[in-house]
C-alpha positions as CSV (number, residue, x, y, z in Angstrom):
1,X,-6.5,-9.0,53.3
2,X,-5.7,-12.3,51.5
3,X,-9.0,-12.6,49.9
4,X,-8.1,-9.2,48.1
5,X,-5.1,-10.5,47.3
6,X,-6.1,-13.3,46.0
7,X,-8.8,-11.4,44.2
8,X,-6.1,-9.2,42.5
9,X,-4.0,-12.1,41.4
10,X,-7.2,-13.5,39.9
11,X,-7.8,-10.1,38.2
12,X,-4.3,-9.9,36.6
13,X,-4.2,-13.4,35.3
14,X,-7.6,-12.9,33.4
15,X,-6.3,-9.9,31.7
16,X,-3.0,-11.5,30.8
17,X,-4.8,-13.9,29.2
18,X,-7.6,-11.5,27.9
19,X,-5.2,-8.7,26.5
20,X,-4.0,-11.2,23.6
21,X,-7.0,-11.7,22.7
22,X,-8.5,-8.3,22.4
23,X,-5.4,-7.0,20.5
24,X,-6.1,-9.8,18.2
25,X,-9.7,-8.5,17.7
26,X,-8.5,-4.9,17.0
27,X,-5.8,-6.0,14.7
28,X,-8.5,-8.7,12.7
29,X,-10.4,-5.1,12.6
30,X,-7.8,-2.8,11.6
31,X,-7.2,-5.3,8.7
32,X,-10.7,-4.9,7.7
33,X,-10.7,-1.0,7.0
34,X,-6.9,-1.3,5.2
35,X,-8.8,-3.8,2.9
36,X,-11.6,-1.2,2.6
37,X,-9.3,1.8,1.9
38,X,-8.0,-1.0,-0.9
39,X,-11.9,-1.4,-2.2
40,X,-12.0,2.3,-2.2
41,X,-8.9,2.7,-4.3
42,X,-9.9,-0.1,-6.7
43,X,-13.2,2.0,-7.6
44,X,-11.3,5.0,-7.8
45,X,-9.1,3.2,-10.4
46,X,-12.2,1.6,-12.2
47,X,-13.3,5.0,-12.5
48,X,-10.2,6.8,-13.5
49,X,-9.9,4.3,-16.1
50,X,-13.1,4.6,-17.4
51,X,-13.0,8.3,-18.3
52,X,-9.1,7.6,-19.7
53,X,-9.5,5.5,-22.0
54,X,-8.9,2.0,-20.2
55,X,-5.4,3.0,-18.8
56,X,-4.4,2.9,-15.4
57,X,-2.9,6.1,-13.3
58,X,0.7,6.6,-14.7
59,X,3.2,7.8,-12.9
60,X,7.1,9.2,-13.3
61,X,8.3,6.0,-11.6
62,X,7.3,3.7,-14.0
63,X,9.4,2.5,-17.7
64,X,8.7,4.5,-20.6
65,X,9.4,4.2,-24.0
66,X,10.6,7.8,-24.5
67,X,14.2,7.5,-25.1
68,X,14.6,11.4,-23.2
69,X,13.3,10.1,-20.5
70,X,15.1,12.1,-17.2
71,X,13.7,9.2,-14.4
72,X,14.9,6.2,-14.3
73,X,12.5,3.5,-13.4
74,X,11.8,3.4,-9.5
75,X,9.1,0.9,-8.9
76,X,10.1,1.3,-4.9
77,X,8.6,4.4,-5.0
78,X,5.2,3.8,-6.3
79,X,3.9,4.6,-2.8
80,X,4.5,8.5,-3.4
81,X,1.3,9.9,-4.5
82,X,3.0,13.7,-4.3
83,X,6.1,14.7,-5.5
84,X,8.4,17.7,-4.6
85,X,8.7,20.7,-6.9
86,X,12.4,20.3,-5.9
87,X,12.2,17.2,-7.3
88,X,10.5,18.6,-10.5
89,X,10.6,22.5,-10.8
90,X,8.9,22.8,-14.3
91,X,5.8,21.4,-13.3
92,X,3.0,23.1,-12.1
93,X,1.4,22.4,-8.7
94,X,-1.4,20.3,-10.4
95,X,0.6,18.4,-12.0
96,X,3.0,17.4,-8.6
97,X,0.3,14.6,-8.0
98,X,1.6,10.5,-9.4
99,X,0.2,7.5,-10.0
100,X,-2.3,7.2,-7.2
101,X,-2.5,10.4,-6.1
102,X,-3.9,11.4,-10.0
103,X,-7.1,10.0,-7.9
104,X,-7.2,12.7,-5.9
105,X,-6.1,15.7,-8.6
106,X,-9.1,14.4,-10.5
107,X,-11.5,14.2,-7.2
108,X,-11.9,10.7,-7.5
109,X,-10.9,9.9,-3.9
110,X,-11.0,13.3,-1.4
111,X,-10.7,11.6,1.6
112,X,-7.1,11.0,2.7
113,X,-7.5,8.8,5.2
114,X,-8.1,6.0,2.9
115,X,-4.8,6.1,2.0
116,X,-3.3,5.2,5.3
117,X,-3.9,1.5,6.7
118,X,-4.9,2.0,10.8
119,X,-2.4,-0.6,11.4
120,X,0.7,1.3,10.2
121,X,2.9,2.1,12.9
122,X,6.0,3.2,10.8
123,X,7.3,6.9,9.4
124,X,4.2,7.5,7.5
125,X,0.9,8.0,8.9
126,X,-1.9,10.1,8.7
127,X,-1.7,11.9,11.4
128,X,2.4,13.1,10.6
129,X,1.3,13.6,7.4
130,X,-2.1,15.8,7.4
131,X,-0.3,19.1,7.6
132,X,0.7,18.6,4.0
133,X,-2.7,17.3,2.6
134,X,-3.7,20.9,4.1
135,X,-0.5,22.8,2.7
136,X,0.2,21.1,-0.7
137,X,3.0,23.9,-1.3
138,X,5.1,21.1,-3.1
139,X,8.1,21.2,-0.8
140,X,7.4,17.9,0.9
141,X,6.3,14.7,-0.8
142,X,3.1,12.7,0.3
143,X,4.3,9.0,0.9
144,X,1.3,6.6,1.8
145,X,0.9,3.1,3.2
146,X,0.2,1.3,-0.7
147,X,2.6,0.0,-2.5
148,X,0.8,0.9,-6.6
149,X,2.2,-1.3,-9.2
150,X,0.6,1.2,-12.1
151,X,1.1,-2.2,-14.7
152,X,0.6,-5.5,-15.3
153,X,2.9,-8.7,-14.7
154,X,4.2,-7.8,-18.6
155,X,3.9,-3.7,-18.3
156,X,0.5,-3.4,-19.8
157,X,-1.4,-0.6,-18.5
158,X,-4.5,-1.0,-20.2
159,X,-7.3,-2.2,-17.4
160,X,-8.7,-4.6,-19.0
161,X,-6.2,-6.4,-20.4
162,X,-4.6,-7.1,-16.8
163,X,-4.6,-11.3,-15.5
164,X,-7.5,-9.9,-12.7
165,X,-6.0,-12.0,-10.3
166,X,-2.7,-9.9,-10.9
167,X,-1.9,-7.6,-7.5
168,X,-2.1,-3.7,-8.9
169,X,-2.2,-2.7,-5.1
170,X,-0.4,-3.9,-2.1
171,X,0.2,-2.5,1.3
172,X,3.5,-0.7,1.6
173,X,7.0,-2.6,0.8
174,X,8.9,0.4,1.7
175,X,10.8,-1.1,4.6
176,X,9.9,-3.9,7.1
177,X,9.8,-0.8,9.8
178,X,6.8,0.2,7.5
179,X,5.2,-3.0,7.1
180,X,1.4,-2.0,7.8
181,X,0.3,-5.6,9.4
182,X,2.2,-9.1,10.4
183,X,2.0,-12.2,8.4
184,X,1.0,-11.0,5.5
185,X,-0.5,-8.3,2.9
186,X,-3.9,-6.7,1.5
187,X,-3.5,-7.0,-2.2
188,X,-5.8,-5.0,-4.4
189,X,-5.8,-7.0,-8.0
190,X,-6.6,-6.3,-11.6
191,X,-10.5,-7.6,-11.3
192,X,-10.7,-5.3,-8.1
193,X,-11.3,-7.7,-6.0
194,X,-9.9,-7.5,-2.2
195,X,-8.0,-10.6,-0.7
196,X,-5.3,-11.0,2.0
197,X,-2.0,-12.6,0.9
198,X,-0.5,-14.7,3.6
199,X,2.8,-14.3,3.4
200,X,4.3,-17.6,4.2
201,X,7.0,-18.3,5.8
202,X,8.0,-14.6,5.4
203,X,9.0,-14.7,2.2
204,X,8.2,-11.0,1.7
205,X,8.5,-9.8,4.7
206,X,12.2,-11.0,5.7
207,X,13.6,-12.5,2.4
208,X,12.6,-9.3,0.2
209,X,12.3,-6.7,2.6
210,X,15.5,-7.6,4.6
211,X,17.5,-8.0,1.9
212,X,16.6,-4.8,0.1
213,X,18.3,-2.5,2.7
214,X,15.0,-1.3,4.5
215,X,13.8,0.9,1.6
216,X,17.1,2.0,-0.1
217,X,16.7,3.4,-3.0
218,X,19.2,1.4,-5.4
219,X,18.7,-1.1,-8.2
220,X,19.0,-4.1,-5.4
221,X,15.8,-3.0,-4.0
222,X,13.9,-2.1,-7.3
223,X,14.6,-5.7,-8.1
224,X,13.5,-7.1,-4.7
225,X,9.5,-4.8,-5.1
226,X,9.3,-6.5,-8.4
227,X,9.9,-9.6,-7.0
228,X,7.4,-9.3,-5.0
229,X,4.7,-8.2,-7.1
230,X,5.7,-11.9,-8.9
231,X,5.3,-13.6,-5.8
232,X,2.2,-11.6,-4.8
233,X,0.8,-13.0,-8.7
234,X,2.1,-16.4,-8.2
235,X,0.7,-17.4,-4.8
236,X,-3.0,-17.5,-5.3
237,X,-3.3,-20.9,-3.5
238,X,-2.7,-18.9,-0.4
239,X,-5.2,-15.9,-0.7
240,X,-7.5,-16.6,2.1
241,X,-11.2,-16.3,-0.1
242,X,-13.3,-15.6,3.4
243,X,-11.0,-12.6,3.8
244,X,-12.2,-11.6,0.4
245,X,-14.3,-7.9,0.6
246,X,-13.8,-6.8,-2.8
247,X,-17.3,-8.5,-4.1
């Protein structure tokens, strides 16, 4: 009897010490396919840009010059791919897809799963969300787990002309409830290459995420996205270059 014992104690201390580690694997793995859902974007995006001449996916969210403009500019909401035709009862049921989602209108990207990050344990996941890819009746929106930027650092939307180490794609900054992984971000960027951002000392995570009210939509938290994108542009020191799949 106290060799089983013993022999169970044994047991449970290996698999405290073992369970760690294997969620550690499945997260390093997890983070792997969220950067390959990114790579798929990016050539969706290369793509779209090719057949439009050069520009990037717009969307409603973003500034416009047009002085009748009915949308103010809502750069926290860049990770809706589908509107509502609540939201916007003149247009026509094409034309509810933005920014991202103009991917999939024009059959660039027909899977949907690449727009969901296996890590994301928040309000929006595939799985909650698959009964509206099916429907697309326009009375719910389609929120994903990427956070599109649409520009570049100064508003340029023309592909080319974009810093290529500028971030055009990052996972979601919706909340910190709806951060996809811990300590840090997939970025997509201009040149369409792949790397993972570590967030340092939280900056994102806590200082801009915190602060912004856990995805209100106000002008407090349209300032703390963009500041984000800046810090996701001005940290290139930190990209880790072996996490780098985009090549």
């Amino acid at each position: 009897m106290m060799d089983l014992l013993v022999t169970i104690a044994v047991i449970s201390v290996l698999i405290s010490i073992l369970l760690p580690a294997v969620s550690k694997v499945r997260e390093s793995t997890r983070r792997v396919i969220c950067g390959s859902n990114m790579r798929q974007l990016g050539m969706g995006v290369s793509v779209f840009t090719n057949d439009n001449r050069e520009r990037l996916p717009t969307s409603r969210f973003l500034p416009t010059q047009r002085s009748n403009a009915s949308f103010i500019p809502s750069p926290e909401r860049m990770d809706t791919i589908r509107l509502t035709s609540g939201e916007f009862p003149h247009q026509d049921s094409d034309e509810l897809w933005d920014g991202l989602g103009l991917l999939v209108q024009n059959d660039y990207i027909t899977a949907p799963n690449v727009f969901y990050c296996p890590s994301h344990h928040g309000n929006f996941q595939l799985i909650d969300s698959q009964d509206l890819w099916n429907r697309l009746d326009g009375e719910k929106e389609i929120v994903v787990n990427y956070l599109y930027r649409g520009m570049g650092p100064n508003g340029g939307r023309v592909l080319y002309n974009i810093n290529p180490t500028a971030a055009l794609v990052s996972d979601t900054l919706r909340s910190y409830e709806d951060l996809n992984h811990e300590g840090g971000f997939n970025i997509l960027q201009a040149g369409l290459a792949v790397n993972w951002f570590d967030d340092v000392g939280d900056q994102i995570s806590q200082d801009v995420l915190l602060r912004s009210g856990g995805g209100s939509n106000d002008n407090n938290y349209s300032s703390s996205v963009n500041n984000a994108w800046d810090l996701l542009d001005g940290n290139e020191e930190t990209l880790d270059d072996a996490g780098d799949i985009g090549n």
